[in-house]
C-alpha positions as a Python dict, from the first residue, in 0.01 Angstrom:
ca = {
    (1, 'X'): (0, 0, 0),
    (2, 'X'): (110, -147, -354),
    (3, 'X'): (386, 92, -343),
    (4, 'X'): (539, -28, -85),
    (5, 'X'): (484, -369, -180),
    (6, 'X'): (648, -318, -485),
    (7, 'X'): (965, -144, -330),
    (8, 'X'): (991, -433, -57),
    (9, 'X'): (966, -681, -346),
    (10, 'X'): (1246, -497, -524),
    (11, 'X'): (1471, -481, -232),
    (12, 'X'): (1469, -867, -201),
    (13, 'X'): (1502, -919, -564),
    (14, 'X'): (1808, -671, -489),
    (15, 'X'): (1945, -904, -178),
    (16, 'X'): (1882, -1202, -358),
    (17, 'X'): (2104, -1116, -655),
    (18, 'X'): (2402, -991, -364),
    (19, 'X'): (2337, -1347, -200),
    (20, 'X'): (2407, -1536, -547),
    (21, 'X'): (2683, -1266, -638),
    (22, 'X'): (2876, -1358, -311),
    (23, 'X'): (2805, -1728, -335),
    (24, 'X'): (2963, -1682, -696),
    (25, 'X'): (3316, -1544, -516),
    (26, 'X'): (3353, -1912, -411),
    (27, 'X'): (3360, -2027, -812),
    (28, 'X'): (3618, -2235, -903),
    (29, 'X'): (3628, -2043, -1286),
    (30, 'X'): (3856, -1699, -1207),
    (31, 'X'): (3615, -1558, -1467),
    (32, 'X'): (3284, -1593, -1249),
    (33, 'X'): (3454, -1441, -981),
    (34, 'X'): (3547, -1166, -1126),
    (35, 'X'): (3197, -1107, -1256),
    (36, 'X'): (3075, -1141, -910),
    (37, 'X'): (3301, -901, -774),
    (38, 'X'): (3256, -641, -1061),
    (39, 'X'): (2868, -658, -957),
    (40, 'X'): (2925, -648, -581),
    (41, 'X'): (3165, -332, -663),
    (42, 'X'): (2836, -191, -845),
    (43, 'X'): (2610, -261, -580),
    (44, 'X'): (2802, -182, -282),
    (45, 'X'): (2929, 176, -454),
    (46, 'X'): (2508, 227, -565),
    (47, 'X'): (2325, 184, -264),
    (48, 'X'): (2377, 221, 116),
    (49, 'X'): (2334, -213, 208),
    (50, 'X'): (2451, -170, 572),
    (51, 'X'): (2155, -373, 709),
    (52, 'X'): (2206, -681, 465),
    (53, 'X'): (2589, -681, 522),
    (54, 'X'): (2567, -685, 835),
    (55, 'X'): (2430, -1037, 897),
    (56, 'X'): (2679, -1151, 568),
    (57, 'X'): (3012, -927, 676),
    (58, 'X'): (3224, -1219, 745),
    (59, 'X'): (3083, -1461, 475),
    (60, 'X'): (3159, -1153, 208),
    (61, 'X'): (3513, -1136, 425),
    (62, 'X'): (3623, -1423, 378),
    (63, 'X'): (3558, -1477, 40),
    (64, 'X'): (3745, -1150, -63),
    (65, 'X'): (3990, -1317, 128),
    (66, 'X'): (3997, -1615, -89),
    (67, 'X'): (4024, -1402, -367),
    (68, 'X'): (4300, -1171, -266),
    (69, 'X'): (4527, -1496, -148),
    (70, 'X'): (4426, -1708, -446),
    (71, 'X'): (4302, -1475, -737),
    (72, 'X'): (4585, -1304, -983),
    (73, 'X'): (4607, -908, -1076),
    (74, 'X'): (4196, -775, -1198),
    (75, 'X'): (4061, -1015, -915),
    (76, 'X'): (4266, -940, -642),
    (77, 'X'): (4247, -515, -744),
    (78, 'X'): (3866, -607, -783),
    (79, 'X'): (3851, -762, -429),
    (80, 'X'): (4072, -487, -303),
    (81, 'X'): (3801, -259, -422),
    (82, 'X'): (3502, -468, -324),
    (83, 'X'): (3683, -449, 42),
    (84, 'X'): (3710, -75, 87),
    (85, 'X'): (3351, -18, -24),
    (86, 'X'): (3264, -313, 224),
    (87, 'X'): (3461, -162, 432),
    (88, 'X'): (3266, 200, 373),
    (89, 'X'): (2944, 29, 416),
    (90, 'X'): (3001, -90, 743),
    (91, 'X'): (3164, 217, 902),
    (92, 'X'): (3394, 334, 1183),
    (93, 'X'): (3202, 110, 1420),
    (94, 'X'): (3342, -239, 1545),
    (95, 'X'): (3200, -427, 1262),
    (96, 'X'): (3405, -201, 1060),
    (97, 'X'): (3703, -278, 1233),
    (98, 'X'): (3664, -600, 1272),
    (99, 'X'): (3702, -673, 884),
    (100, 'X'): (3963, -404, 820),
    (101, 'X'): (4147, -572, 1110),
    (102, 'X'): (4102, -929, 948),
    (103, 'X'): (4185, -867, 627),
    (104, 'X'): (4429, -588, 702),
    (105, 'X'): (4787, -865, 668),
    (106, 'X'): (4652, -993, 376),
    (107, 'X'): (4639, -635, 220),
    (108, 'X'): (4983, -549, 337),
    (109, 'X'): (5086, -888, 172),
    (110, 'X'): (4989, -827, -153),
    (111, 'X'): (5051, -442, -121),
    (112, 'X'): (5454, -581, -61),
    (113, 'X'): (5444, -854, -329),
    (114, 'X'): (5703, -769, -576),
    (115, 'X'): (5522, -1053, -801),
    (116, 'X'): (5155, -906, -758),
    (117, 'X'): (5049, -672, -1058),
    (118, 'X'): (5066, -302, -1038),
    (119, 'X'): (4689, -296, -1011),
    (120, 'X'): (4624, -571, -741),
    (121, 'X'): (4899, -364, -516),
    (122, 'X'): (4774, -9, -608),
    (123, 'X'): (4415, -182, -509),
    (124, 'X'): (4521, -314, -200),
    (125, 'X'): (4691, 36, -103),
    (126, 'X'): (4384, 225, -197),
    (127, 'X'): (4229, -42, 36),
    (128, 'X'): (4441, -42, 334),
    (129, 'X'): (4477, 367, 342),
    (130, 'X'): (4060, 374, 320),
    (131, 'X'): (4002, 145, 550),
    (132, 'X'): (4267, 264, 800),
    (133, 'X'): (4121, 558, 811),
    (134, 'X'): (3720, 447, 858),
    (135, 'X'): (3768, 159, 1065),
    (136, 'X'): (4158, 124, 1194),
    (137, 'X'): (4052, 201, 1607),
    (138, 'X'): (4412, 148, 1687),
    (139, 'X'): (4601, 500, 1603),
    (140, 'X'): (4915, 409, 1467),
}
């Protein structure tokens, strides 16, 4: 009985650290975000979190979308990362597609930005191909 107490204790510890991580994507200092999305990458690459993303899929969304449009080279590759393991998480179902299909211009966008760095666009590529292939329902 104290056993699983203690696991069901840890699991909301866990989900109350993603819920102030994801909150912290909306920081106005570039340097908190990229914290936050460093520990999402952590979290979402660690542990299977299906269940808790799913009621938070399109808060976390748009927030990585906030940081791809607004954030410069480590955040957007970060978000770009962050996104295909969200993107992982979810799976080929319609939740899956539904934020690969949201997000999916904004990748190409920064993907074809001439002025993005190297790592942001190889990010956002790694991003797009991943997520085309989990989630994209649409063949071509």
């Amino acid at each position: 009985g104290s056993e699983a107490a203690s696991e069901q204790g840890q699991e909301e510890e866990v989900e109350d650290r993603l819920k102030e991580h994801m909150d912290n994507l909306l920081d106005k200092s570039a340097k908190a975000r990229q914290v936050a999305l460093q520990s999402l990458r952590l979290a979402l690459s660690s542990k299977t979190l299906s269940e808790f993303l799913l009621e938070r899929r399109l808060t976390l969304t748009d927030s990585l979308e906030k940081c791809l449009k607004k954030g410069k080279g480590e955040e957007q590759a970060l978000a770009g990362t962050v996104l295909t393991l969200l993107c992982l998480q979810m799976g080929s179902g319609p939740e899956g597609e539904e934020v690969f299909r949201s997000l999916k211009p904004l990748l190409v966008s920064v993907l074809t930005d001439s002025t993005a760095s190297p790592g942001a666009r190889q990010s956002c590529a790694t991003a797009l191909g991943m997520c085309c292939y989990i989630a994209a329902a649409d063949l071509e």
